[in-house]
PyMOL commands that place a pseudoatom at each C-alpha (Angstrom):
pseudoatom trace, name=CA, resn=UNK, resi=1, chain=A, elem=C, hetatm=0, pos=[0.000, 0.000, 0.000]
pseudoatom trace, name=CA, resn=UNK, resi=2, chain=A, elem=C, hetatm=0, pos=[3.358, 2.407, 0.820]
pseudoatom trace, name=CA, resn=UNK, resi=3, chain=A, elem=C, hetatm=0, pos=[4.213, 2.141, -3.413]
pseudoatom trace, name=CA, resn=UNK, resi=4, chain=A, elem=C, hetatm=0, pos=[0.140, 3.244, -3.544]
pseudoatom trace, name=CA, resn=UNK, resi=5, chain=A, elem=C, hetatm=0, pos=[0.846, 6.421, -1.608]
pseudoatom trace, name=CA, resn=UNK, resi=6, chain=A, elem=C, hetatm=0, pos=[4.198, 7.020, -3.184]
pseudoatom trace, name=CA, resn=UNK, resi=7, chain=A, elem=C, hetatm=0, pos=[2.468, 7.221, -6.040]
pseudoatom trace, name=CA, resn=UNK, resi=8, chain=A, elem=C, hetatm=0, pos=[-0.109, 9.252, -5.114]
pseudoatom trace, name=CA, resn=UNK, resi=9, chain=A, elem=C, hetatm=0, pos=[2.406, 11.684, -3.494]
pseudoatom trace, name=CA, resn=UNK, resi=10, chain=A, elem=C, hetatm=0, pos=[4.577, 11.665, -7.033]
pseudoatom trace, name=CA, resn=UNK, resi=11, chain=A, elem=C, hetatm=0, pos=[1.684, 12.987, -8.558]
pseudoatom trace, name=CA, resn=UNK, resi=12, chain=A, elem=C, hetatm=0, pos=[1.091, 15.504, -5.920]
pseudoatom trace, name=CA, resn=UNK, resi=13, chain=A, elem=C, hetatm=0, pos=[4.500, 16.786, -6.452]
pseudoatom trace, name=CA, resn=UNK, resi=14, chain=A, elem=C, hetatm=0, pos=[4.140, 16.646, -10.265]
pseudoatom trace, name=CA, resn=UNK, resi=15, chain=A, elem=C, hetatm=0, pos=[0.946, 18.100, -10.016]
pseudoatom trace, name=CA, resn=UNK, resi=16, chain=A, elem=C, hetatm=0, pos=[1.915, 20.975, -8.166]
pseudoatom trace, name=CA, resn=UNK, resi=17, chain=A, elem=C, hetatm=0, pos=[5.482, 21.775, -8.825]
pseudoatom trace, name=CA, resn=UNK, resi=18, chain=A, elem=C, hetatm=0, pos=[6.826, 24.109, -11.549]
pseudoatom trace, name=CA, resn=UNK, resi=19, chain=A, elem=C, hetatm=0, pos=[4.440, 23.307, -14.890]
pseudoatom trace, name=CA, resn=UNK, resi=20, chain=A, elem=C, hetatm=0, pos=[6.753, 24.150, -17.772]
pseudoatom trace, name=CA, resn=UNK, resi=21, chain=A, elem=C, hetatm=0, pos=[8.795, 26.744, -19.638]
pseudoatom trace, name=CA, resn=UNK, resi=22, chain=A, elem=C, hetatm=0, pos=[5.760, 28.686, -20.774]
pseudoatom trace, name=CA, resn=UNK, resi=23, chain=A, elem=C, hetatm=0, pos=[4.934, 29.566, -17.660]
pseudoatom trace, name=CA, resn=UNK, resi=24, chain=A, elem=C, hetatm=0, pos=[8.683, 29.725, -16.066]
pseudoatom trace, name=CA, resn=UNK, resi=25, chain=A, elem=C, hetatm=0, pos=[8.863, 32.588, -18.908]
pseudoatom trace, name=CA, resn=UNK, resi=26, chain=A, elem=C, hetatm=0, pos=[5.860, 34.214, -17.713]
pseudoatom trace, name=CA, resn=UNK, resi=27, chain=A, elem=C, hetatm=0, pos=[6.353, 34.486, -14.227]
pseudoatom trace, name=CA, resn=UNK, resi=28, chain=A, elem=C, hetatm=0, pos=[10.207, 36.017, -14.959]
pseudoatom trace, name=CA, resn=UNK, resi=29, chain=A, elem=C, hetatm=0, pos=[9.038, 38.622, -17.452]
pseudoatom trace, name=CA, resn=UNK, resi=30, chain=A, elem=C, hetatm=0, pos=[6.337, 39.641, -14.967]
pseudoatom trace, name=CA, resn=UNK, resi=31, chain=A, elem=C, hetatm=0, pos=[8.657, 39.709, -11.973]
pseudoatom trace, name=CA, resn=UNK, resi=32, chain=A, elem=C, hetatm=0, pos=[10.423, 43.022, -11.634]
pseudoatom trace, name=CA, resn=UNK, resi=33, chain=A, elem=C, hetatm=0, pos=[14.173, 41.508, -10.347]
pseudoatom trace, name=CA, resn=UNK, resi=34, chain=A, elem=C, hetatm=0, pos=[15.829, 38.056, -10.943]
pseudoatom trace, name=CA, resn=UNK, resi=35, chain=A, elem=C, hetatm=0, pos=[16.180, 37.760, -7.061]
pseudoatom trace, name=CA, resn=UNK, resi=36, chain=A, elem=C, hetatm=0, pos=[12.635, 38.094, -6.889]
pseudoatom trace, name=CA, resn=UNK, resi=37, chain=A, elem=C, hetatm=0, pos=[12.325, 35.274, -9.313]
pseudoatom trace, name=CA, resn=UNK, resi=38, chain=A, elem=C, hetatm=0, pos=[14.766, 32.806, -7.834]
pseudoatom trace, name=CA, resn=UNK, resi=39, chain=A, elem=C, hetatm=0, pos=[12.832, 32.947, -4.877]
pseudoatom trace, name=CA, resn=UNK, resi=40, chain=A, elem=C, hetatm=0, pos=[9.621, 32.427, -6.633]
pseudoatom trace, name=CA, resn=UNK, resi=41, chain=A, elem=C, hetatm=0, pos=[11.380, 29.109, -8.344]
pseudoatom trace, name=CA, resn=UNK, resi=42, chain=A, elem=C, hetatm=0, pos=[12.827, 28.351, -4.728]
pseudoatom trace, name=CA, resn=UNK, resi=43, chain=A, elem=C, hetatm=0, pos=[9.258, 28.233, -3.428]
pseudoatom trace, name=CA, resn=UNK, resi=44, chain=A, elem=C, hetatm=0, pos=[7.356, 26.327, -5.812]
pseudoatom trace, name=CA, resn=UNK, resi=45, chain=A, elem=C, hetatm=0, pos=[9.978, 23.713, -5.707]
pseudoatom trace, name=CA, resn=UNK, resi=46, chain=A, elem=C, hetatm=0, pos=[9.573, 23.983, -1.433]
pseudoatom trace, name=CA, resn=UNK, resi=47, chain=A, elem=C, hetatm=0, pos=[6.120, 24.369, -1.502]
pseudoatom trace, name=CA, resn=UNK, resi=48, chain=A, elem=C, hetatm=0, pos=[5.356, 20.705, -4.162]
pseudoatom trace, name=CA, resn=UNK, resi=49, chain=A, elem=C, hetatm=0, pos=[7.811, 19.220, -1.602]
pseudoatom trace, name=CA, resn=UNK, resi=50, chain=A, elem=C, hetatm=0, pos=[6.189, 20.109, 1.330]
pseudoatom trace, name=CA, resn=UNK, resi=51, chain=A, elem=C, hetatm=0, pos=[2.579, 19.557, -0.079]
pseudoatom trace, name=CA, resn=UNK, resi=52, chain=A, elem=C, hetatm=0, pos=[3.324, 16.192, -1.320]
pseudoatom trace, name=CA, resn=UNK, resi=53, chain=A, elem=C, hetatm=0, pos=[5.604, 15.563, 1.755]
pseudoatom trace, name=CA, resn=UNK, resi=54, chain=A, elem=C, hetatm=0, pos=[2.007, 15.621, 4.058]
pseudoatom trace, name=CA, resn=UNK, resi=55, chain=A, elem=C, hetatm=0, pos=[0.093, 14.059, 1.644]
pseudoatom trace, name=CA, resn=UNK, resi=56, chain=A, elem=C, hetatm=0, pos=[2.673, 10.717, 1.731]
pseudoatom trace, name=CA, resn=UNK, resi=57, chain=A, elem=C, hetatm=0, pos=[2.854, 11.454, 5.740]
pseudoatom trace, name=CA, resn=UNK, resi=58, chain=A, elem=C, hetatm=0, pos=[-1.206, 11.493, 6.727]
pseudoatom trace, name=CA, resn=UNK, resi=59, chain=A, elem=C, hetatm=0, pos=[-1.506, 8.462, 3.512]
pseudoatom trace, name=CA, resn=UNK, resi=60, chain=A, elem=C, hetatm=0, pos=[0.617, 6.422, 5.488]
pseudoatom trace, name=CA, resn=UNK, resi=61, chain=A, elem=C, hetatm=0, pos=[-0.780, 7.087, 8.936]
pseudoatom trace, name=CA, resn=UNK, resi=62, chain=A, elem=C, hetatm=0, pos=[-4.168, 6.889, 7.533]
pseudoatom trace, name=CA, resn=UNK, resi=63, chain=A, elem=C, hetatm=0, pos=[-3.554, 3.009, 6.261]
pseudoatom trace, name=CA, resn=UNK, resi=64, chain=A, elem=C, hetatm=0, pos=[-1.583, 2.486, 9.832]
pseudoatom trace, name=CA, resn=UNK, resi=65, chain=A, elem=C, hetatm=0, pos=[-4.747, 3.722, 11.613]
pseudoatom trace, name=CA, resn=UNK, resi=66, chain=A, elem=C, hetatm=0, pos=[-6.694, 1.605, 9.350]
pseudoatom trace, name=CA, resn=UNK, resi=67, chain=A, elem=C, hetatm=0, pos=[-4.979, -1.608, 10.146]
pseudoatom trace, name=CA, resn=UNK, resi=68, chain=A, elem=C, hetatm=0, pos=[-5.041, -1.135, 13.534]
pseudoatom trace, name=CA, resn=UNK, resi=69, chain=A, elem=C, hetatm=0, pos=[-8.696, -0.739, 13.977]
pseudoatom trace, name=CA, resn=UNK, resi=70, chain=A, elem=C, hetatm=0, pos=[-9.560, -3.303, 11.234]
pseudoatom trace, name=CA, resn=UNK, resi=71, chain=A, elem=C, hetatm=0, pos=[-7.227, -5.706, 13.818]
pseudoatom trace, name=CA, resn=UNK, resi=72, chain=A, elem=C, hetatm=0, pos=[-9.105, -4.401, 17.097]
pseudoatom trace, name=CA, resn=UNK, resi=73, chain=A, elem=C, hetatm=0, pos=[-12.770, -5.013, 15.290]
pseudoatom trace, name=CA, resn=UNK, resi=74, chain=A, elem=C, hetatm=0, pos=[-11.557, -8.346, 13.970]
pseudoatom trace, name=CA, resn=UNK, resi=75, chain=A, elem=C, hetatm=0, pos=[-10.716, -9.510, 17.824]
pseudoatom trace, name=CA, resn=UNK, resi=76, chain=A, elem=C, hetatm=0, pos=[-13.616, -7.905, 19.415]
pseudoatom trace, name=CA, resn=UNK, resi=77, chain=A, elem=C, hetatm=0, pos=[-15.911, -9.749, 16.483]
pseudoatom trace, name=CA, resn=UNK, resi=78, chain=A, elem=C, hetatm=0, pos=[-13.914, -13.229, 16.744]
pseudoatom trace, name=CA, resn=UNK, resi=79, chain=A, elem=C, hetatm=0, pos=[-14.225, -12.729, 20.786]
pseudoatom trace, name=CA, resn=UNK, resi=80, chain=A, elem=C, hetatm=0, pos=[-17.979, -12.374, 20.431]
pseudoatom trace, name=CA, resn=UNK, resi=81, chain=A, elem=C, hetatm=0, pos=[-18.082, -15.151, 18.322]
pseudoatom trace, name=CA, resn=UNK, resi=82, chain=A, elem=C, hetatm=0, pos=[-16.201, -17.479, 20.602]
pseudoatom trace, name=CA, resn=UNK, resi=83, chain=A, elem=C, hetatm=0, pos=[-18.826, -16.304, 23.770]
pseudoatom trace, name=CA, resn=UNK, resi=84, chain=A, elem=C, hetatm=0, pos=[-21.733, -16.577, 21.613]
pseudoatom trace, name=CA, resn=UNK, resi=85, chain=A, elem=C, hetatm=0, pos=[-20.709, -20.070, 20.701]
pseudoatom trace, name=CA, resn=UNK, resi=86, chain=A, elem=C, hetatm=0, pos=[-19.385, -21.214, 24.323]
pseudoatom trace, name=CA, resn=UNK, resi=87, chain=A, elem=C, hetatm=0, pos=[-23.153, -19.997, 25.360]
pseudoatom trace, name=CA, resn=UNK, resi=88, chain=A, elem=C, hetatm=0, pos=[-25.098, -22.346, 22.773]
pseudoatom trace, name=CA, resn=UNK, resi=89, chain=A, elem=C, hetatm=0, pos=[-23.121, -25.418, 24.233]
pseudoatom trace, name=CA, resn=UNK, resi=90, chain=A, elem=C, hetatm=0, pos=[-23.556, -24.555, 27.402]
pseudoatom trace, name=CA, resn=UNK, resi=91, chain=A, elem=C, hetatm=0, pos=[-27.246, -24.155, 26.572]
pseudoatom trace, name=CA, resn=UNK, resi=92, chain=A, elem=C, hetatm=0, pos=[-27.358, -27.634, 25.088]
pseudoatom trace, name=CA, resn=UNK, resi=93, chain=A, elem=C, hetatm=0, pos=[-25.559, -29.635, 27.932]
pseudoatom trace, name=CA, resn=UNK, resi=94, chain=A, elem=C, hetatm=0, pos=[-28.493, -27.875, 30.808]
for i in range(1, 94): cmd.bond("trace and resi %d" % i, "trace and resi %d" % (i + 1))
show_as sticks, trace
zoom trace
């Protein structure tokens, strides 16, 4: 499930980061100084990180959660189970 979210986060960061040339032109003829513009680069490229950073963090936790209460219902249903059936034999031996 991990290569699932990787994958899903890949596309996050593709998704968000810097789209192409066309626009890499745009954004530097609109920007009045070239230090202004590496620092608009600098944070795309930070902020697709960090977006797709959180997005592979809470994916993975999610599934962890997941697991662990898809374990705790299995056990409280298989406990159940076991009492309901220890209560029919019971039953039938009275």
């Amino acid at each position: 499930m991990k290569l699932f979210i990787g994958l899903i986060a890949f596309i996050t960061f593709n998704m968000t980061t810097i789209p192409c040339f066309a626009a890499v032109g745009t954004a530097r003829a609109e920007l009045p100084t070239n230090k202004v513009f590496k620092g608009t680069l600098l944070f795309w490229l930070v902020a697709s990180y960090v977006v797709s950073m959180a997005v592979y963090s809470i994916g993975t936790w999610w599934w962890t959660a997941f697991i662990w209460a898809a374990l705790l219902v299995g056990s409280i249903l298989l406990i159940k189970a076991r009492n309901r059936k220890g209560a029919q034999v019971k039953a039938k031996n009275i």
